[in-house]
C-alpha atoms as one frame of an Amber mdcrd trajectory, in Angstrom:
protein
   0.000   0.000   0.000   0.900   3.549  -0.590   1.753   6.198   2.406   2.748
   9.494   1.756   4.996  10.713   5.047   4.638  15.069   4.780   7.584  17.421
   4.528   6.062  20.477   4.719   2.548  22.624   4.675   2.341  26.014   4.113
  -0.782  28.688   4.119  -0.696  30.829   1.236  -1.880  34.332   0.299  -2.156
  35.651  -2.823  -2.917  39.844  -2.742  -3.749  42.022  -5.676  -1.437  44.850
  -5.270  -3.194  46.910  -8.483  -1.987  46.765 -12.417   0.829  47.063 -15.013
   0.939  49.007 -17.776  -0.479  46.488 -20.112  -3.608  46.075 -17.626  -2.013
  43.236 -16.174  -2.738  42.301 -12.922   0.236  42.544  -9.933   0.199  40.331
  -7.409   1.985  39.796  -4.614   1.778  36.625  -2.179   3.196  35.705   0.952
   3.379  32.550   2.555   3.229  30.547   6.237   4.546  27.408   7.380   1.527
  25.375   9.427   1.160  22.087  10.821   0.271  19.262   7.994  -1.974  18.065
  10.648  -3.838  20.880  10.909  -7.702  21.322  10.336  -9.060  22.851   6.949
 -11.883  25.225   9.021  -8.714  26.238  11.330  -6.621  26.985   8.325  -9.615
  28.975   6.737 -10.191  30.901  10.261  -6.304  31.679  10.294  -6.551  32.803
   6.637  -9.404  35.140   7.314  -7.340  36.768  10.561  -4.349  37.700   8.255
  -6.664  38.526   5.301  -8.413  41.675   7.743  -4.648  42.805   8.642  -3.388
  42.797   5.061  -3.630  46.039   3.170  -4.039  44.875   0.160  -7.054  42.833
  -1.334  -6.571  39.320  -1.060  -7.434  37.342  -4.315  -6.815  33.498  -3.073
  -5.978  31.780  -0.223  -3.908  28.348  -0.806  -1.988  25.570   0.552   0.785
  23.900  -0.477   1.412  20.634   0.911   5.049  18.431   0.373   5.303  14.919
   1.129   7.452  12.160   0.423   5.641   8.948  -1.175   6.385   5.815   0.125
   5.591   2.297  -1.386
């Protein structure tokens, strides 16, 4: 069977930080390391915290998981 053993989990935000010259969107994103454990409604709650302190619009919230896989 088929594990997969996790290296790493981050929480990611992506911000709109307003437009190039060719209308092009800029963005800027930032990124925290979290728990892989860690619950999905937690994560969400933790995202909306940072996204009332950011001063820029945030677009999208992701997360980025590593792991090895193991056979």
């Amino acid at each position: 069977m088929t594990s997969k053993l996790p290296i790493s989990t981050r929480l990611g935000l992506v911000m709109q930080a307003g437009f190039d010259e060719q209308d092009n969107p800029i963005v800027r994103r930032s990124s925290y390391a979290v728990q892989s454990d860690a619950d999905l409604e937690q994560l969400l709650a933790v995202a909306d915290v940072f996204r009332s302190l950011c001063s820029l619009p945030v677009t999208d919230v992701t997360l980025s998981e590593n792991s090895y896989l193991m056979a």
